[in-house]
N, C-alpha and C positions, 0 to 999 in steps of 0.2 A: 231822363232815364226812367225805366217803368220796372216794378218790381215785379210785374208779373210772369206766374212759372208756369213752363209750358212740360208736360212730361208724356214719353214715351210707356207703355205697357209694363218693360221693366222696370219703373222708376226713376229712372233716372233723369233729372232735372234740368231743363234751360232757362235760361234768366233773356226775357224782352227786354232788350235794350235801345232799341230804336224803330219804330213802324209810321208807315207813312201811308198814304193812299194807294202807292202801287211797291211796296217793299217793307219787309219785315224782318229784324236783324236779333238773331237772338245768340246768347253766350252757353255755350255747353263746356266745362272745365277748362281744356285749353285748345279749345276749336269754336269759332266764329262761322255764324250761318246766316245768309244771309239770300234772302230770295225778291227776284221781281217780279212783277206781271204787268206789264205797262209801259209807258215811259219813261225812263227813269232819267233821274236829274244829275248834274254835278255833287249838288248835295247829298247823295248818297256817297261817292267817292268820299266826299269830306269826311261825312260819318264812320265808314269805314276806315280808314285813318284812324281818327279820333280814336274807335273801340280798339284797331289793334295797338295803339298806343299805351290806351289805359291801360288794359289786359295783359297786353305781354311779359312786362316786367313782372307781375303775379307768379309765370308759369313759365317762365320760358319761353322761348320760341314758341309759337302758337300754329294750328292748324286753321286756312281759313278758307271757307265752301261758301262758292257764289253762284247760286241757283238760278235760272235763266228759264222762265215756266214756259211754256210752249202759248205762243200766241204773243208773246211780249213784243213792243216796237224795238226796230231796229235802235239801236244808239245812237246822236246826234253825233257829228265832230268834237263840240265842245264837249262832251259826256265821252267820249274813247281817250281825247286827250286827257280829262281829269280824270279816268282810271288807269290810266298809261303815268302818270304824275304818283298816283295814293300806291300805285305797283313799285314802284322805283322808291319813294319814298320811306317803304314797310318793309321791303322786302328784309333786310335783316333780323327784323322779331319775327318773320314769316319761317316755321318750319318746312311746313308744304301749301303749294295750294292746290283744290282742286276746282273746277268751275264744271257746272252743270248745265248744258244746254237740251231741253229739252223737243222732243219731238222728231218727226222722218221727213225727207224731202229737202227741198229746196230751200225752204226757212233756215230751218236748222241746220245744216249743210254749209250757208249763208253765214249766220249768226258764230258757229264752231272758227268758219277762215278768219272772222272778224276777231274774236279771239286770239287764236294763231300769230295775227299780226297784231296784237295788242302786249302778247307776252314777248312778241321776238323788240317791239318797239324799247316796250321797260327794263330789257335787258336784267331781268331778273334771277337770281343765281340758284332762288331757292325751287326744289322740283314742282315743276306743275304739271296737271293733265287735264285737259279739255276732254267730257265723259257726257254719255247721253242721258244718262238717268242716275237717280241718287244712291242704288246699290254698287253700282261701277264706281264710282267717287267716293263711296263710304268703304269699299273694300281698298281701294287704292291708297284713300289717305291712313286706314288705320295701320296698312304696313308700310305706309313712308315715314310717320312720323317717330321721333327716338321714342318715345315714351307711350307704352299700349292705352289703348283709348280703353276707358272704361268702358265693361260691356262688348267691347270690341266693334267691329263695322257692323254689324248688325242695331246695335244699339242705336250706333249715328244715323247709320240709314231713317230709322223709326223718328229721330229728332229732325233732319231733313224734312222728310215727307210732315213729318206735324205740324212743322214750320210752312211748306208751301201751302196746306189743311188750311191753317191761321189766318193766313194772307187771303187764301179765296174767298175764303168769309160763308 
């Protein structure tokens, strides 16, 4: 775990709790952010697990956004089944989710059904929305979740985008 804090204009704070070559996972109050650009691994599923494990009991039920940058590889079988697996598994500390796929066309398009059939496989009970970009996701999750996001969607929106900022390097 890394202590380092990622903050938006208004100040408001995210804790880097996991970064890898192609994903960077960072904690903002009681919402999880977590983005890729690349291939990502089972290990990320793990990871994610893991942080809503720790975190939850903290806060409640937690909010958690998973960012899908535009250009990222399709997901392996074994990487749809262990996030079909860390969905089923969380889904109870999970207030909402929302998942981010970025970009127009066919990719995207692609990667959104893949989704689709990843939330209808984990049978998951808590709301989710598959959203093109991080202001649609940040507006959705701040009025699905019980408890008002500090700052409001706007706020998160800014932690999003700073989070995928991070990542591109």
């Amino acid at each position: 775990m890394c202590a380092e804090r990622l903050s938006s204009s208004d100040s408001s704070e995210a804790e880097l709790i996991d970064q890898g070559a192609h994903h960077r996972t960072v904690v903002w109050g009681a919402v999880i952010v977590s983005a890729y650009n690349g291939q990502v691994s089972v290990d990320l599923a793990t990871a994610l697990e893991r942080a809503v494990a720790q975190r939850a009991p903290e806060n409640g039920p937690i909010g958690l956004v998973i960012h899908v940058i535009e250009g990222a590889e399709r997901p392996e079988g074994a990487v749809r089944d262990a996030f079909t697996r860390m969905m089923s598994a969380v889904d109870d500390r999970v207030a909402a989710w929302a998942i981010v796929f970025e970009g127009t066309g066919f990719w995207a398009a692609a990667m959104r059904a893949i989704q689709s059939g990843i939330l209808l496989t984990a049978r998951i009970k808590a709301p989710a929305k598959v959203c093109p970009d991080p202001a649609g996701a940040a507006t959705w999750l701040h009025q699905t979740m019980s408890k008002p996001l500090p700052g409001g969607a706007g706020a998160l929106r800014k932690i999003i985008e700073a989070n995928r900022f991070e990542l591109a390097g």
